[in-house]
C-alpha positions, -999 to +999 in steps of 0.1 A: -212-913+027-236-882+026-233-850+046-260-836+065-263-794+066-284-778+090-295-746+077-306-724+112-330-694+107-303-660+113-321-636+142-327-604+128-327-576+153-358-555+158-333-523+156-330-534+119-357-533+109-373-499+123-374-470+101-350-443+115-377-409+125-369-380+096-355-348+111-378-324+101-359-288+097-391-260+095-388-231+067-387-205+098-358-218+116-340-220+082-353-179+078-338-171+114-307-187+107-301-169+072-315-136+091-290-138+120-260-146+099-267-118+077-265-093+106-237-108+114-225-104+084-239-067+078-220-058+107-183-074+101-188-053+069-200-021+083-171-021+105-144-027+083-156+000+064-155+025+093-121+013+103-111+016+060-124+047+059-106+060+093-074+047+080-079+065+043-088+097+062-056+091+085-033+085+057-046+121+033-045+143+062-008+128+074+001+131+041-010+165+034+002+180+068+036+167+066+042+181+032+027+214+036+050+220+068+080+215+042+069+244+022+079+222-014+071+245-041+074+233-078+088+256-102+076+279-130+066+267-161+098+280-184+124+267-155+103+229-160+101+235-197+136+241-197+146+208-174+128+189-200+101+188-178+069+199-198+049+172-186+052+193-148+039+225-160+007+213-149+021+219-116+039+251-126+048+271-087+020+248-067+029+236-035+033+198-031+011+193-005-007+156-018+005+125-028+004+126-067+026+159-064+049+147-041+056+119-065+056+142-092+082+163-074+102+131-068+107+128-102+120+166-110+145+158-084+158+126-101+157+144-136+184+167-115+202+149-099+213+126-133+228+162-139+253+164-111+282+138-117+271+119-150+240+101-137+261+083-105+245+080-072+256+087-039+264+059-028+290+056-061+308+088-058+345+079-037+347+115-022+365+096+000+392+079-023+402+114-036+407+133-001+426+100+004+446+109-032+451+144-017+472+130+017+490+104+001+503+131-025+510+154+009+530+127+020+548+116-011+561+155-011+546+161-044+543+197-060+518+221-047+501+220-083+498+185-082+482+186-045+458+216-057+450+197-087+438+171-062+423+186-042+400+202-067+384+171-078+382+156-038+362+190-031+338+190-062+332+151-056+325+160-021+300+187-031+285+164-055+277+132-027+261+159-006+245+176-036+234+138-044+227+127-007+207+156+000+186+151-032+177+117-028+170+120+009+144+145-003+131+124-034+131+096-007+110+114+017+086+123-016+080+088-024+073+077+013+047+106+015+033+092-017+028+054-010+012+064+018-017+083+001-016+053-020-024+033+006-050+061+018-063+061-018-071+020-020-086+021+019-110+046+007-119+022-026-121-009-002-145+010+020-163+015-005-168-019-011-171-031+026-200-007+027-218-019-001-217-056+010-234-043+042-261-028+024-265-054+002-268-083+036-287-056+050-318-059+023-309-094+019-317-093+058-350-074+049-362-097+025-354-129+048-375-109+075-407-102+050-405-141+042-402-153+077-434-131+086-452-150+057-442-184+061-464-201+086-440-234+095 
C-alpha cells in the first residue's frame, strides 16, 4: 500500500523579500554632533576648574590667616640645633604662617613633648590615680612625709598631662591647618588639569568646525 505526499508551494510574504531602505547618517551631522558635545564638554571642564581653583585659593588664604593670627614663631637656629632639630634651621625664628611650616612645627612639638614624662601621651598619664593615692593616704592617717611624698608625684603628673594636653592640642591644630593646604595644594594641581582638557576640546571643537565648513554632505 503506497502513500501519497502532497508537497504545497509555502507563500512567501512580499515583506520578505523587500530590501530594508539604508539609513544614511551625512558627515555634517556627525561634525555637529562631535562639535556640540565638545562644548559641552569644554564647558564641564572649564567650570570644574573655576570651582578647583576657588577652592585651592579658599583653602591657602584660610590657612594662612588662621596661622598668622596665632603668632607661631619657630625658634633660633642653636635652640633647634640643640633639640636635635637641624633639619628646622631652615625655618630658624620664621613665623608659621603656611602649611609645610605648620607641619614642620608639628613635629618640633612632638620631638618635645617625648621629653616630658618618658615619651607617654596624655591620654596615659593617671594624674588622676595619684591625687587618688594622696586621699587614700589622708585617710589611712599616714605620715605627713608619706602624704608630701605623694603629693609630689600627683602635682608633677598633673603638670605633665597639661604640659602634654596642651602640646598636642597645638600639634593637633598644626596638622589640621596642614591637610588643609594639602587639600588646597592638589585642587590647584587638578585645576590645572581641568583647564587643560578644556583647551584641548576647545581646539578639538575648532578643528571639527574648519571640517564641517569644508565638508559639503
Amino acid at each position: 500500500m503506497s502513500v501519497m505526499t502532497e508537497v504545497r508551494p509555502v507563500a512567501v510574504s512580499p515583506e520578505r523579500t523587500e530590501p530594508k531602505a539604508a539609513v544614511k547618517l551625512r558627515r555634517r551631522t556627525i561634525d555637529k554632533v562631535l562639535i556640540g558635545s565638545g562644548v559641552a564638554v569644554a564647558v564641564v571642564f572649564a567650570a570644574a576648574g573655576g570651582l578647583l581653583t576657588w577652592g585651592s585659593n579658599f583653602a591657602e588664604d584660610y590657612v594662612h590667616d588662621e596661622l598668622s593670627s596665632q603668632h607661631v614663631v619657630f625658634p633660633d637656629a642653636d635652640s633647634l640645633r640643640e633639640d636635635g632639630r637641624a633639619d628646622l634651621v631652615k625655618y630658624a625664628e620664621e613665623p608659621v604662617t603656611t602649611g609645610t611650616q605648620a607641619e614642620a612645627y608639628a613635629s618640633l612639638i612632638g620631638t618635645h613633648m617625648e621629653g616630658i614624662a618618658d615619651g607617654q601621651t596624655y591620654a596615659e598619664i593617671d594624674d588622676r590615680g595619684a591625687a587618688q593615692a594622696v586621699t587614700d593616704a589622708q585617710n589611712a592617717g599616714a605620715s605627713q612625709e608619706e602624704i608630701a611624698r605623694l603629693q609630689a608625684t600627683a602635682n608633677q603628673l598633673k603638670g605633665q598631662r597639661d604640659s602634654l594636653f596642651k602640646g598636642e592640642t597645638l600639634r593637633g591644630l598644626l596638622l589640621t591647618s596642614f591637610a588643609w593646604a594639602t587639600v588646597g595644594t592638589v585642587a590647584g594641581y587638578a585645576a590645572w588639569v581641568a583647564f587643560a582638557g578644556a583647551i584641548v576640546m576647545i581646539a578639538l571643537v575648532i578643528a571639527g568646525i574648519f571640517h564641517l565648513v569644508r565638508t559639503e554632505h
